[in-house]
N, CA, C and O atoms as a Maestro MAE file, in Angstrom:
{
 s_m_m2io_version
 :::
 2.0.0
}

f_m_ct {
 s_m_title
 :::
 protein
 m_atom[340] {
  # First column is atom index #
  i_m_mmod_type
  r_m_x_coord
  r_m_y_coord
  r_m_z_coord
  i_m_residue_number
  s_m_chain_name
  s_m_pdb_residue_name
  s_m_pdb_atom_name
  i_m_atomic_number
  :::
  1 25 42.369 19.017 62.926 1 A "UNK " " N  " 7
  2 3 43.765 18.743 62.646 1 A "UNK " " CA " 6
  3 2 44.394 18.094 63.863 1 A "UNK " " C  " 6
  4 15 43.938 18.109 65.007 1 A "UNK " " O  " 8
  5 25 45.726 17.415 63.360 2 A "UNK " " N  " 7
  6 3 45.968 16.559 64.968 2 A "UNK " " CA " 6
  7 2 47.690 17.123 64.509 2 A "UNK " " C  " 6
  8 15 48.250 17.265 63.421 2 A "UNK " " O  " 8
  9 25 48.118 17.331 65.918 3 A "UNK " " N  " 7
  10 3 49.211 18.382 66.092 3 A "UNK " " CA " 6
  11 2 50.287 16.755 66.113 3 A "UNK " " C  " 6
  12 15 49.741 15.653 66.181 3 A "UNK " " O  " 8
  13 25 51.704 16.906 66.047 4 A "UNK " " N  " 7
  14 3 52.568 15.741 65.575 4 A "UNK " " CA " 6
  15 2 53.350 15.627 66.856 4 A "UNK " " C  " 6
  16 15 53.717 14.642 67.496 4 A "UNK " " O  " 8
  17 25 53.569 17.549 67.136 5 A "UNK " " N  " 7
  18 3 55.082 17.422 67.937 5 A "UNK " " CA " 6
  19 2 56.063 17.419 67.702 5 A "UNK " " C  " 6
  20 15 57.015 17.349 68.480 5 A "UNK " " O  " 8
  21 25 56.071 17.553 65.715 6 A "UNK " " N  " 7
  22 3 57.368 17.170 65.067 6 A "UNK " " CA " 6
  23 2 57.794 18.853 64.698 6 A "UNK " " C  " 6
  24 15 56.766 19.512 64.543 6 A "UNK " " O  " 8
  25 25 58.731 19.458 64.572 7 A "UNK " " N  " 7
  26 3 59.020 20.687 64.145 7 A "UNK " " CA " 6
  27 2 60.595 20.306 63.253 7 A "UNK " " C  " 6
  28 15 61.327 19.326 63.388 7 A "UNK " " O  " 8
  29 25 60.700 21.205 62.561 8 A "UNK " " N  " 7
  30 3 61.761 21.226 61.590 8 A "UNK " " CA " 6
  31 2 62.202 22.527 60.838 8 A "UNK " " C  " 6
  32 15 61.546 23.135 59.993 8 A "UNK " " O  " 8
  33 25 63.290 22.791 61.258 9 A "UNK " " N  " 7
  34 3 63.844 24.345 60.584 9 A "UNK " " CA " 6
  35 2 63.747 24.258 59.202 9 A "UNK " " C  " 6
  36 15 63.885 23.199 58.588 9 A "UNK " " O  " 8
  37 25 63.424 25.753 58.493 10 A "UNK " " N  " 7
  38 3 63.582 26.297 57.786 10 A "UNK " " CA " 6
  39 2 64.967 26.757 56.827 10 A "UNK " " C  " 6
  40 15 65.512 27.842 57.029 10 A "UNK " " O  " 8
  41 25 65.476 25.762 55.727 11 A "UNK " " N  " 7
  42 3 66.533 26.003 55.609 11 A "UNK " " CA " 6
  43 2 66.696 26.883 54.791 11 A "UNK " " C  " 6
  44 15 65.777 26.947 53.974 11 A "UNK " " O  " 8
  45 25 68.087 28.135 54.569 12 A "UNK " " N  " 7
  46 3 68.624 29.091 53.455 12 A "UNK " " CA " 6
  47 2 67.974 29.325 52.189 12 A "UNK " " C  " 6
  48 15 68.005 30.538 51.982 12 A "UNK " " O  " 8
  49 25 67.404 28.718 51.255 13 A "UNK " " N  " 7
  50 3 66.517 28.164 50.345 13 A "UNK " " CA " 6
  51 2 64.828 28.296 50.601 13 A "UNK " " C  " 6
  52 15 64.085 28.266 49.621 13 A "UNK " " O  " 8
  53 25 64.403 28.408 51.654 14 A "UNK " " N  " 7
  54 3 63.304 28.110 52.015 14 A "UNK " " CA " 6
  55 2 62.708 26.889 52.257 14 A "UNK " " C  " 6
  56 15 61.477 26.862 52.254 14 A "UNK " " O  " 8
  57 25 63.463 25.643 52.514 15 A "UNK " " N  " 7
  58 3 63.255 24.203 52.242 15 A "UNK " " CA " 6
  59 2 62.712 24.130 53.648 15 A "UNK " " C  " 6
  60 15 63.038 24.776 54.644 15 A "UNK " " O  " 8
  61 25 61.676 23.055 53.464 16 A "UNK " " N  " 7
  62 3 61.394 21.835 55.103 16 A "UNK " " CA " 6
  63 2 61.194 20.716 54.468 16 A "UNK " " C  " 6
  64 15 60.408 20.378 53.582 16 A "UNK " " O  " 8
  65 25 62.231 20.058 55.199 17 A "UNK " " N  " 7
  66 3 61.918 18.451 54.943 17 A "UNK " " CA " 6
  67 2 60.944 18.087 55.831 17 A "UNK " " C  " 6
  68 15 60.912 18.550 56.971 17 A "UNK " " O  " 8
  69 25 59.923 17.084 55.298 18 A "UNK " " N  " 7
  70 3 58.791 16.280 55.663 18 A "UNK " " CA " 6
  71 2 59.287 15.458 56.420 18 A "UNK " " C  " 6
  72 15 60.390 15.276 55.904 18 A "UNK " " O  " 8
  73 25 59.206 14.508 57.748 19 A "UNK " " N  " 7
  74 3 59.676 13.523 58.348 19 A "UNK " " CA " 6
  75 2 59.310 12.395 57.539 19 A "UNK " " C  " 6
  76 15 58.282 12.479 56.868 19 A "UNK " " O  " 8
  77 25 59.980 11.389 57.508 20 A "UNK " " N  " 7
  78 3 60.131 10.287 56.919 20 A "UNK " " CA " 6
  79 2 58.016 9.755 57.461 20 A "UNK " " C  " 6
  80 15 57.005 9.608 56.774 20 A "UNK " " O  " 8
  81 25 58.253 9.660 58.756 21 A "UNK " " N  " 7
  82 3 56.656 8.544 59.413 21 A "UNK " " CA " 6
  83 2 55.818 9.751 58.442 21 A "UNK " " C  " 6
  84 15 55.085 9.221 57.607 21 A "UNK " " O  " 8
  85 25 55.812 10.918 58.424 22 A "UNK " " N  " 7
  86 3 54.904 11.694 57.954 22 A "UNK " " CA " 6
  87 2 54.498 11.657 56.225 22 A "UNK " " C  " 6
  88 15 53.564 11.985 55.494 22 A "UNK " " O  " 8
  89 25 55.679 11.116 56.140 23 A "UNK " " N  " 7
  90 3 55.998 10.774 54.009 23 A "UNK " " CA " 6
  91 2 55.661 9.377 54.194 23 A "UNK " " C  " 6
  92 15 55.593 8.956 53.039 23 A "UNK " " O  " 8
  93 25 55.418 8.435 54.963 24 A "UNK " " N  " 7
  94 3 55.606 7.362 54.781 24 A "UNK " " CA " 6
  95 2 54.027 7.196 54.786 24 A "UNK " " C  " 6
  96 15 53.571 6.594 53.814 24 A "UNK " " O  " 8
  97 25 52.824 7.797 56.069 25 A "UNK " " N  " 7
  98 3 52.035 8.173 56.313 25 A "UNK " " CA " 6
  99 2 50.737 8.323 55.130 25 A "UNK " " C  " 6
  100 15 49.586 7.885 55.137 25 A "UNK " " O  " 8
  101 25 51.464 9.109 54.186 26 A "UNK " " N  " 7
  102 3 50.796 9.896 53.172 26 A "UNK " " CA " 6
  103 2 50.881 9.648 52.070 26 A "UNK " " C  " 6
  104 15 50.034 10.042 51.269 26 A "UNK " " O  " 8
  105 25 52.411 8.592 51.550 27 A "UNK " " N  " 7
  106 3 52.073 7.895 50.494 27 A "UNK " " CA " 6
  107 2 53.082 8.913 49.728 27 A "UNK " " C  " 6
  108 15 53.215 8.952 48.505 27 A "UNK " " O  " 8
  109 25 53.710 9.663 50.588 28 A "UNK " " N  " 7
  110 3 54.767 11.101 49.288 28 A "UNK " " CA " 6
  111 2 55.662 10.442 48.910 28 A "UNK " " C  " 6
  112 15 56.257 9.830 49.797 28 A "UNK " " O  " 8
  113 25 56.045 10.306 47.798 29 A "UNK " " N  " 7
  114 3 57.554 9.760 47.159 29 A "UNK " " CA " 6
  115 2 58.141 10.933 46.337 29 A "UNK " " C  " 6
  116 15 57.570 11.932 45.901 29 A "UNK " " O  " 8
  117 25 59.357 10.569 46.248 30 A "UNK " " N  " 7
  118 3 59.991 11.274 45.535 30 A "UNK " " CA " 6
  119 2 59.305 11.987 44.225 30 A "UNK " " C  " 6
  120 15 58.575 11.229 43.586 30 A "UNK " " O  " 8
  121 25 59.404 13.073 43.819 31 A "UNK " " N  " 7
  122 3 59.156 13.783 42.513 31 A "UNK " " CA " 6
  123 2 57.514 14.329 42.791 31 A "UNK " " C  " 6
  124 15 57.129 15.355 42.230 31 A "UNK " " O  " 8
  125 25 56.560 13.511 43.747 32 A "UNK " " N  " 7
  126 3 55.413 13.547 43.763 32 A "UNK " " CA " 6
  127 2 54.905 14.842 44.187 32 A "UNK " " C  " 6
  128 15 55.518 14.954 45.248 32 A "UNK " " O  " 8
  129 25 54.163 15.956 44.076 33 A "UNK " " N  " 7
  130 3 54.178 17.383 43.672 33 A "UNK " " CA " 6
  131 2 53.116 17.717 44.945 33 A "UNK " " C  " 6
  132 15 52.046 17.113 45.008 33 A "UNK " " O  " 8
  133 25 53.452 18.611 45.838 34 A "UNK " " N  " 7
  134 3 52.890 19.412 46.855 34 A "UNK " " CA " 6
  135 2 51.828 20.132 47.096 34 A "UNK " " C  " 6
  136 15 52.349 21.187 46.736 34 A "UNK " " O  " 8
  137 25 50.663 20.480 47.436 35 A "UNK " " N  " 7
  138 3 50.451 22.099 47.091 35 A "UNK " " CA " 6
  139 2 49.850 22.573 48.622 35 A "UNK " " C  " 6
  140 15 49.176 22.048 49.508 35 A "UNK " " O  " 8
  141 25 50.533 23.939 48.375 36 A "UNK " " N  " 7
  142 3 49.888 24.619 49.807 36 A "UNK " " CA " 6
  143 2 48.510 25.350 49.756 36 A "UNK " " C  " 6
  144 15 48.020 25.637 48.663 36 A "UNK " " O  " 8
  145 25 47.914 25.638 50.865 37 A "UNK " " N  " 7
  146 3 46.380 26.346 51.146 37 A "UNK " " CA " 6
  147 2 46.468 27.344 52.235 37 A "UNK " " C  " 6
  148 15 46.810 26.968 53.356 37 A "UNK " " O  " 8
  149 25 46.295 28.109 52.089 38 A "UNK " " N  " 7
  150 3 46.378 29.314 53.403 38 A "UNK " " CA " 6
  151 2 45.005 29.327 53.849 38 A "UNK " " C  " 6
  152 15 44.232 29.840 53.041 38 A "UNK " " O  " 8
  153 25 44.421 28.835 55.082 39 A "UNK " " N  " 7
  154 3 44.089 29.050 56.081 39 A "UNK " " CA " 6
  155 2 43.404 30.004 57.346 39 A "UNK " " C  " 6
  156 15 43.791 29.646 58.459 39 A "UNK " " O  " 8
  157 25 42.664 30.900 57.339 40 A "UNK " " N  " 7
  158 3 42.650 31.607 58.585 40 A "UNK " " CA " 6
  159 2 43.784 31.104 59.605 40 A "UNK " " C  " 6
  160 15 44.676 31.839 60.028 40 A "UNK " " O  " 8
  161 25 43.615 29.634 59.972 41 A "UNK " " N  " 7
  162 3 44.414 29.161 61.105 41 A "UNK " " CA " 6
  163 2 45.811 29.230 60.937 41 A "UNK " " C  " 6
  164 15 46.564 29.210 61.911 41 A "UNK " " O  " 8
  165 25 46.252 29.318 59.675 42 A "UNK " " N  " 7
  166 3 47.480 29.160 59.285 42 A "UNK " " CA " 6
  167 2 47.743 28.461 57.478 42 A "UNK " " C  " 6
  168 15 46.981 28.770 56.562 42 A "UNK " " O  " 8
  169 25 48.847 27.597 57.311 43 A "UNK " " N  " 7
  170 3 49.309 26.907 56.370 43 A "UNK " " CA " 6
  171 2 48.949 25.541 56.596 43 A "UNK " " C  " 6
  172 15 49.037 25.021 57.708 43 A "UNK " " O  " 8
  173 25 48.539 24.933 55.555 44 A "UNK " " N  " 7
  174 3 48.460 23.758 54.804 44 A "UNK " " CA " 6
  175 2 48.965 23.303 54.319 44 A "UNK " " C  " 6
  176 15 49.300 24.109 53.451 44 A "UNK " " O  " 8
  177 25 49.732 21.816 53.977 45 A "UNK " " N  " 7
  178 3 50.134 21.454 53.212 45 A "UNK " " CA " 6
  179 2 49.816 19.698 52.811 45 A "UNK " " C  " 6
  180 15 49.736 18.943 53.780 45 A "UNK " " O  " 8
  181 25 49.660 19.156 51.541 46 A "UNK " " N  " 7
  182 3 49.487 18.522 51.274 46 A "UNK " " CA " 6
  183 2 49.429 17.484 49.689 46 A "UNK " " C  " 6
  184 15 49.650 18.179 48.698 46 A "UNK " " O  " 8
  185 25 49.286 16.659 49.517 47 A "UNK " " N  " 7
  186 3 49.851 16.224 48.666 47 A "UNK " " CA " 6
  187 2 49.021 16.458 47.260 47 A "UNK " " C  " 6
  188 15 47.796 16.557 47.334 47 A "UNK " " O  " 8
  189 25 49.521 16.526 46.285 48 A "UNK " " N  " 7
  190 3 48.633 17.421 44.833 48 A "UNK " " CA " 6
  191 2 47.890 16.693 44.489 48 A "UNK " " C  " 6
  192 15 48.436 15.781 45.111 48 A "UNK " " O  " 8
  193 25 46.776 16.035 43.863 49 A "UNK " " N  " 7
  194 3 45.728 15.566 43.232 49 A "UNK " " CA " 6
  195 2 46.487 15.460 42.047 49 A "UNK " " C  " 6
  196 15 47.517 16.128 42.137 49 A "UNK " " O  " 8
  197 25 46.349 14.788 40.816 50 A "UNK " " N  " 7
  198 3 46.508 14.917 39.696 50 A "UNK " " CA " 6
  199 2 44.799 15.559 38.771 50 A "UNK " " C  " 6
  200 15 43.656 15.129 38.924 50 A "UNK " " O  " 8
  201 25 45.166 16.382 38.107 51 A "UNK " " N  " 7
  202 3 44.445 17.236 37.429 51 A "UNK " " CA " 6
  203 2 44.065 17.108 36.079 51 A "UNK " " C  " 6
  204 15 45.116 17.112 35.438 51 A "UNK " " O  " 8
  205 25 43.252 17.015 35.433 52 A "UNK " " N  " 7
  206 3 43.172 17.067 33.719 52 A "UNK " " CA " 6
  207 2 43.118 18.431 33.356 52 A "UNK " " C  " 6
  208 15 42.376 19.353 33.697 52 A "UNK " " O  " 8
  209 25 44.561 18.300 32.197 53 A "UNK " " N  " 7
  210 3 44.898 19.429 32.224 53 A "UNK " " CA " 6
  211 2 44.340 20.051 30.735 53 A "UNK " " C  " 6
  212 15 45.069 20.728 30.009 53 A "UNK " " O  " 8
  213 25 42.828 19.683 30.377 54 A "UNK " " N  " 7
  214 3 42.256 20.471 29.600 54 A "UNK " " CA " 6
  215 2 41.274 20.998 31.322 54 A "UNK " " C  " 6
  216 15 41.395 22.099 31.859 54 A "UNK " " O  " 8
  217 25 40.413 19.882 31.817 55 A "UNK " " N  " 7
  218 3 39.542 20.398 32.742 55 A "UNK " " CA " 6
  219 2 39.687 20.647 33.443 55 A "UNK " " C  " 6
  220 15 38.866 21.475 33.837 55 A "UNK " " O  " 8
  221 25 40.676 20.333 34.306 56 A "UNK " " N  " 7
  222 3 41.217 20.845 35.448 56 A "UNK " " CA " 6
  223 2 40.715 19.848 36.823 56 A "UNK " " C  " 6
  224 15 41.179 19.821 37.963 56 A "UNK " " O  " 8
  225 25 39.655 19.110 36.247 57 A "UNK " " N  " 7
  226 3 39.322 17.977 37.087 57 A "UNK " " CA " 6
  227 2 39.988 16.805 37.703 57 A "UNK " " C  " 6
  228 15 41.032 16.407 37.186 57 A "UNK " " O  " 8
  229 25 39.544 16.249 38.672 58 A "UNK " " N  " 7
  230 3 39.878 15.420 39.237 58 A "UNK " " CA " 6
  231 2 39.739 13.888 39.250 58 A "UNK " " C  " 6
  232 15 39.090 13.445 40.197 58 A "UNK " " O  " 8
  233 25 40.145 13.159 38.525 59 A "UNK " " N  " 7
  234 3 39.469 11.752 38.071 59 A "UNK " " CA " 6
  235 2 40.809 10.790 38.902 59 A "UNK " " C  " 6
  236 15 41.895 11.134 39.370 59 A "UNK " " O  " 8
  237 25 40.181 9.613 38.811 60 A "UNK " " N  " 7
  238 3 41.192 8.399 38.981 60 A "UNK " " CA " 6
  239 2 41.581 7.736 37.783 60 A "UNK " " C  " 6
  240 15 42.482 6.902 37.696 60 A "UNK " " O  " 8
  241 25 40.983 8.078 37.028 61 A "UNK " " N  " 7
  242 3 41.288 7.400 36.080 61 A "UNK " " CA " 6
  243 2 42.183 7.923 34.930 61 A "UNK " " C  " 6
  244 15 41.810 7.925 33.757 61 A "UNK " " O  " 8
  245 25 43.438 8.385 35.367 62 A "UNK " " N  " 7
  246 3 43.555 9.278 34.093 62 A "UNK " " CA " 6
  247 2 44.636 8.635 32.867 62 A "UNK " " C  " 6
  248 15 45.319 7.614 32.958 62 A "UNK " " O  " 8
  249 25 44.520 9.792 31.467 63 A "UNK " " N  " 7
  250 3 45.529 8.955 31.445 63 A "UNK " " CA " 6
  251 2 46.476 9.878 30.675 63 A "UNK " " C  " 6
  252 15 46.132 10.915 30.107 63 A "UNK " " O  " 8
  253 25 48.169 9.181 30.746 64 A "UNK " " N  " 7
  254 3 48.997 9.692 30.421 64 A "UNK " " CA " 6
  255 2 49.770 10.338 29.471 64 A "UNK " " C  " 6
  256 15 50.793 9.684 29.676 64 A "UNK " " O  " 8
  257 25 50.167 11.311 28.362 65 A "UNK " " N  " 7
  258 3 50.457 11.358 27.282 65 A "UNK " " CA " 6
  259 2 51.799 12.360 27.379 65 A "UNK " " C  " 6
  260 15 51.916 13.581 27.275 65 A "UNK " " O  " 8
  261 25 52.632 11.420 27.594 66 A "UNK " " N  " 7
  262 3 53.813 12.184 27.659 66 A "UNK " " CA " 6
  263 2 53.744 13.457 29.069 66 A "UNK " " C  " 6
  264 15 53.808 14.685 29.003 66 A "UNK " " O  " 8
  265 25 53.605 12.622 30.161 67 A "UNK " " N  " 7
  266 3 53.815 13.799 31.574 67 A "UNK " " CA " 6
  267 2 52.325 14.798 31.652 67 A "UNK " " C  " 6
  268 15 52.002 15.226 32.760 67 A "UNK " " O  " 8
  269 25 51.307 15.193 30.217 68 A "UNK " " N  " 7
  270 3 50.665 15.707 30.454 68 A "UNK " " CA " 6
  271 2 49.243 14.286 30.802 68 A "UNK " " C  " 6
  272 15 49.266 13.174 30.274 68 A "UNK " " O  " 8
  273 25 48.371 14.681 31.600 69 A "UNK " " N  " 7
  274 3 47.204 14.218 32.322 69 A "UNK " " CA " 6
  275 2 46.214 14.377 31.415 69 A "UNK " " C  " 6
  276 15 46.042 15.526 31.008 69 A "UNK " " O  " 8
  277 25 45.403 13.374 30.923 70 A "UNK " " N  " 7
  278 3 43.955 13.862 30.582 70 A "UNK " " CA " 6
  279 2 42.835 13.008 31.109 70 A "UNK " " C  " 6
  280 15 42.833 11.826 30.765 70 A "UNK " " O  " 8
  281 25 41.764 13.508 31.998 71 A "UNK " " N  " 7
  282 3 40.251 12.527 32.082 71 A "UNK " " CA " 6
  283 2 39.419 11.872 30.400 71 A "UNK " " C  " 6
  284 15 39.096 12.429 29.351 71 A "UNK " " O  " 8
  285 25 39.367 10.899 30.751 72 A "UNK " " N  " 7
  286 3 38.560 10.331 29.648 72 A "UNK " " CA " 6
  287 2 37.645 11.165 28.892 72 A "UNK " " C  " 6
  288 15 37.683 11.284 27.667 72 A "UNK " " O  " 8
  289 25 36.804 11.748 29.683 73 A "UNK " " N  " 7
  290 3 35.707 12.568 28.788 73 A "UNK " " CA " 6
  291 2 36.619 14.015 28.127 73 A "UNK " " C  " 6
  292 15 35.893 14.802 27.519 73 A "UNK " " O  " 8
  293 25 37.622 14.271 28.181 74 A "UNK " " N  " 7
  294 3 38.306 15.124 27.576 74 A "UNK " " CA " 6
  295 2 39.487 14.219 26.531 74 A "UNK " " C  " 6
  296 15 40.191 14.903 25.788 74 A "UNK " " O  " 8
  297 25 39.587 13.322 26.523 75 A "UNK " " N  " 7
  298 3 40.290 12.737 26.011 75 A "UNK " " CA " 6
  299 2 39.613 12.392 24.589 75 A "UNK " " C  " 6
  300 15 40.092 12.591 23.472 75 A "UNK " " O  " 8
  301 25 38.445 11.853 24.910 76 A "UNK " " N  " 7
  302 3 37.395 11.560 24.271 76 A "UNK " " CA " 6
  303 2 37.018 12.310 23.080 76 A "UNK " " C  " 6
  304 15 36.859 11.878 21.939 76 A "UNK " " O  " 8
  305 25 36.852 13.986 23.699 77 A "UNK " " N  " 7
  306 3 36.579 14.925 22.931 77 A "UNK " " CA " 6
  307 2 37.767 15.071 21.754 77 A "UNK " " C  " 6
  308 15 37.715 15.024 20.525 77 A "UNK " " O  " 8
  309 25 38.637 15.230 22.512 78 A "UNK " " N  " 7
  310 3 40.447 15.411 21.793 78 A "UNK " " CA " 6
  311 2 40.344 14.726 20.466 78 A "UNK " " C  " 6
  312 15 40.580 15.295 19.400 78 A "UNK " " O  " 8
  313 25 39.850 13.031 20.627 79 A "UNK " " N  " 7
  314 3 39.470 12.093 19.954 79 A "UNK " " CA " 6
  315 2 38.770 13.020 18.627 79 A "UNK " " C  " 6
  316 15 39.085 13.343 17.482 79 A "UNK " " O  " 8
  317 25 37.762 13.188 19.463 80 A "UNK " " N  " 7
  318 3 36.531 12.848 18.367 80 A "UNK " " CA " 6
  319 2 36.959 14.436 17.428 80 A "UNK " " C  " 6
  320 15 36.828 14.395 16.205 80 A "UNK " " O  " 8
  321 25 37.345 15.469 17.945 81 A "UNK " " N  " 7
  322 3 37.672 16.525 17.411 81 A "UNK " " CA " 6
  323 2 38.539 15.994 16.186 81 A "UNK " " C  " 6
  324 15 38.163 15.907 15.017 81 A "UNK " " O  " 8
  325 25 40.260 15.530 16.912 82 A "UNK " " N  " 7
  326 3 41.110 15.451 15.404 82 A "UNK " " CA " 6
  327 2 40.579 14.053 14.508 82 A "UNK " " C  " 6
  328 15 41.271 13.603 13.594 82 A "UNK " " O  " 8
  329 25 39.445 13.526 14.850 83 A "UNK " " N  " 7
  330 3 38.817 12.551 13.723 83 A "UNK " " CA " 6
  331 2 38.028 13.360 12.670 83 A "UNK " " C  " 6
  332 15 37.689 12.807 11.623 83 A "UNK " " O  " 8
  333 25 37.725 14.656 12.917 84 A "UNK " " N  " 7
  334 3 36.488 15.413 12.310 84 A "UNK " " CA " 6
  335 2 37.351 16.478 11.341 84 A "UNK " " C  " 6
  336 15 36.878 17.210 10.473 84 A "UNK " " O  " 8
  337 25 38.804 16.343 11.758 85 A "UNK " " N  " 7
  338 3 39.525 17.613 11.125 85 A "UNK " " CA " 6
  339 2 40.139 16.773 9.638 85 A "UNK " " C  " 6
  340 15 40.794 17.397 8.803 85 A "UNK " " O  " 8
  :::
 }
 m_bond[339] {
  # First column is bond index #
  i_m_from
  i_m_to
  i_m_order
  :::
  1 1 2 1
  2 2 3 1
  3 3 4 2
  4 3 5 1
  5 5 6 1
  6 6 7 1
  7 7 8 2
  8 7 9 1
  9 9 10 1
  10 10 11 1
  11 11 12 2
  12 11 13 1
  13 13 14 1
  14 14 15 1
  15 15 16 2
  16 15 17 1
  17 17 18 1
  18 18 19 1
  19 19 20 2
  20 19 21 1
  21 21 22 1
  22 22 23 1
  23 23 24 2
  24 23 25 1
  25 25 26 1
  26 26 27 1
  27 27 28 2
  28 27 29 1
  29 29 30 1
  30 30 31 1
  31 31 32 2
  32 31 33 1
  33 33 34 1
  34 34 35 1
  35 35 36 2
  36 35 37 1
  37 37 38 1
  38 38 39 1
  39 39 40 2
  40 39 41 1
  41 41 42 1
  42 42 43 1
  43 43 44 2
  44 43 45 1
  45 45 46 1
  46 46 47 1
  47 47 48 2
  48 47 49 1
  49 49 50 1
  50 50 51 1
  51 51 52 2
  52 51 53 1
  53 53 54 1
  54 54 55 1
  55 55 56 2
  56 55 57 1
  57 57 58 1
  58 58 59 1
  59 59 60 2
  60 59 61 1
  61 61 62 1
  62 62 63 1
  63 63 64 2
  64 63 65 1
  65 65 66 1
  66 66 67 1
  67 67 68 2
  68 67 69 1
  69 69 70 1
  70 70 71 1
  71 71 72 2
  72 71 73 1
  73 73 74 1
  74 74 75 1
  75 75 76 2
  76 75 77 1
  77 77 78 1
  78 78 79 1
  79 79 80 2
  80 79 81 1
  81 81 82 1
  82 82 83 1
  83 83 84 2
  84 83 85 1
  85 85 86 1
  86 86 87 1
  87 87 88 2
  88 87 89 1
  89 89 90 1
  90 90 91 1
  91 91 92 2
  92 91 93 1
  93 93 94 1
  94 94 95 1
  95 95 96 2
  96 95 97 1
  97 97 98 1
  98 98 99 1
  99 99 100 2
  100 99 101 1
  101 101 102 1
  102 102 103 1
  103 103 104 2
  104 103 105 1
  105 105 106 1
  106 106 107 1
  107 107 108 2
  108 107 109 1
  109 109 110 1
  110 110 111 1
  111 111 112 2
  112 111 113 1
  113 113 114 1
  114 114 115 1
  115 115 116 2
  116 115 117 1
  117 117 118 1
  118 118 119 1
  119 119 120 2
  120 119 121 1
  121 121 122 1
  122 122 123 1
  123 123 124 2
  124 123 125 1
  125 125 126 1
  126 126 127 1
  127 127 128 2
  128 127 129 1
  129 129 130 1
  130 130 131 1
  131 131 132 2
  132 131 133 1
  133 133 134 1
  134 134 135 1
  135 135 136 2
  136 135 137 1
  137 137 138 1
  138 138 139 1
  139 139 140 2
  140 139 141 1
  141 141 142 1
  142 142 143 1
  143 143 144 2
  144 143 145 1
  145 145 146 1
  146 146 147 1
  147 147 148 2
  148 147 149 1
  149 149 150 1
  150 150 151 1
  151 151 152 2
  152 151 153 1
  153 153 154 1
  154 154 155 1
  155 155 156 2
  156 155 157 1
  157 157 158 1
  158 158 159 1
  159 159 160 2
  160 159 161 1
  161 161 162 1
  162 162 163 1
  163 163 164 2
  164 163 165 1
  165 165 166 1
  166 166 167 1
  167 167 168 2
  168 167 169 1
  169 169 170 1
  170 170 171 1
  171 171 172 2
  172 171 173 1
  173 173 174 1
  174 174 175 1
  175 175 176 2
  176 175 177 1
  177 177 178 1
  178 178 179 1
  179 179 180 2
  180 179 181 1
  181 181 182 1
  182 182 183 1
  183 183 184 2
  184 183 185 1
  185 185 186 1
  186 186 187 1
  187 187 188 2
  188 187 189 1
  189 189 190 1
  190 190 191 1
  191 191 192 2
  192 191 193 1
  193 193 194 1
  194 194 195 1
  195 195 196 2
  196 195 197 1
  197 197 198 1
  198 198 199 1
  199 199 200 2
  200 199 201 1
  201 201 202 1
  202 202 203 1
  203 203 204 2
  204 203 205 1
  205 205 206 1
  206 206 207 1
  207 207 208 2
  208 207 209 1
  209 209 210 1
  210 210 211 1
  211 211 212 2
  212 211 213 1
  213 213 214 1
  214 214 215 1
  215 215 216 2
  216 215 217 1
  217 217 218 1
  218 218 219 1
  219 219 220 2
  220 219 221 1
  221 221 222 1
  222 222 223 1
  223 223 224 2
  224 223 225 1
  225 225 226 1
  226 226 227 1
  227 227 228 2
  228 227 229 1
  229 229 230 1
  230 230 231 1
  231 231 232 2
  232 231 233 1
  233 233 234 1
  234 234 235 1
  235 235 236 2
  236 235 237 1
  237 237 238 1
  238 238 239 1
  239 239 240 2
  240 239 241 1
  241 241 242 1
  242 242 243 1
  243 243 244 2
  244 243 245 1
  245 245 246 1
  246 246 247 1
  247 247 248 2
  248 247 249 1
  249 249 250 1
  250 250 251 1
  251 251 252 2
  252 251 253 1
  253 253 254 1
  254 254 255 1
  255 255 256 2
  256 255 257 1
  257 257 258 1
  258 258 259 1
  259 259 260 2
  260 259 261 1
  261 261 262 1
  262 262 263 1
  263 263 264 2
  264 263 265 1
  265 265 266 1
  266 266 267 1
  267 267 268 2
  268 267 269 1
  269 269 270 1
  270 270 271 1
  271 271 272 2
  272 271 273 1
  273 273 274 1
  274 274 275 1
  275 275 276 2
  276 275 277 1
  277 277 278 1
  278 278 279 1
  279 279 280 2
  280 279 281 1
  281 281 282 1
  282 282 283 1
  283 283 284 2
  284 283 285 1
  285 285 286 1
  286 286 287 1
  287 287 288 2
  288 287 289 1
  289 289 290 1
  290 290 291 1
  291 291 292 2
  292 291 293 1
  293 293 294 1
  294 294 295 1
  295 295 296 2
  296 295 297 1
  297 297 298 1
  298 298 299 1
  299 299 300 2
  300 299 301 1
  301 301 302 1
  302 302 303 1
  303 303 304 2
  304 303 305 1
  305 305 306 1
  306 306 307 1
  307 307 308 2
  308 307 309 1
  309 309 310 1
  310 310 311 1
  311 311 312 2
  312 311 313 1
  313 313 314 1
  314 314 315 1
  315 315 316 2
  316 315 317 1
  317 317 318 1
  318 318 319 1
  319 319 320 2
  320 319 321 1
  321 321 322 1
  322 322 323 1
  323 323 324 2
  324 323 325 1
  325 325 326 1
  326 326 327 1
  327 327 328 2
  328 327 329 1
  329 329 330 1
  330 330 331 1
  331 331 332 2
  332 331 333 1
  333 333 334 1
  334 334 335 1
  335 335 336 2
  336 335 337 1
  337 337 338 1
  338 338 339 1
  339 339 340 2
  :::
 }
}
């Protein structure tokens, strides 16, 4: 890990804002979803993967159906299932 130097309070809410070079860095935009990892060393944080949310996998390729995520080979299935019903 490489230390920044950057620190930032903890606000009423529990909020920390990310520094701008550090969002800018990483590609975070607005709405784009977080997730933390606990550590022996401490906290983690970093930016969420998108997920297929039958498999839970990780693809690039995904695709969209109204906000929910699906990988092709689950999509596929989805397919071939309500063709058979």
């Amino acid at each position: 890990m490489k230390h920044t130097g950057m620190t930032r309070p903890v606000d009423d809410l529990g909020r920390i804002v990310i520094p701008k070079e550090l969002r800018d860095s990483m590609d975070i935009r607005p709405t784009d979803r977080m997730e933390f990892w606990m550590t022996d060393a401490g906290m983690v944080l970093r930016k969420a993967e998108e997920r297929c949310a039958v498999c839970g996998g990780v693809h690039g390729d995904m695709l969209d159906v109204d906000g929910m995520k699906f990988c092709r080979v689950c999509a596929r299935k989805i397919s071939k299932k309500l063709r058979t019903e």
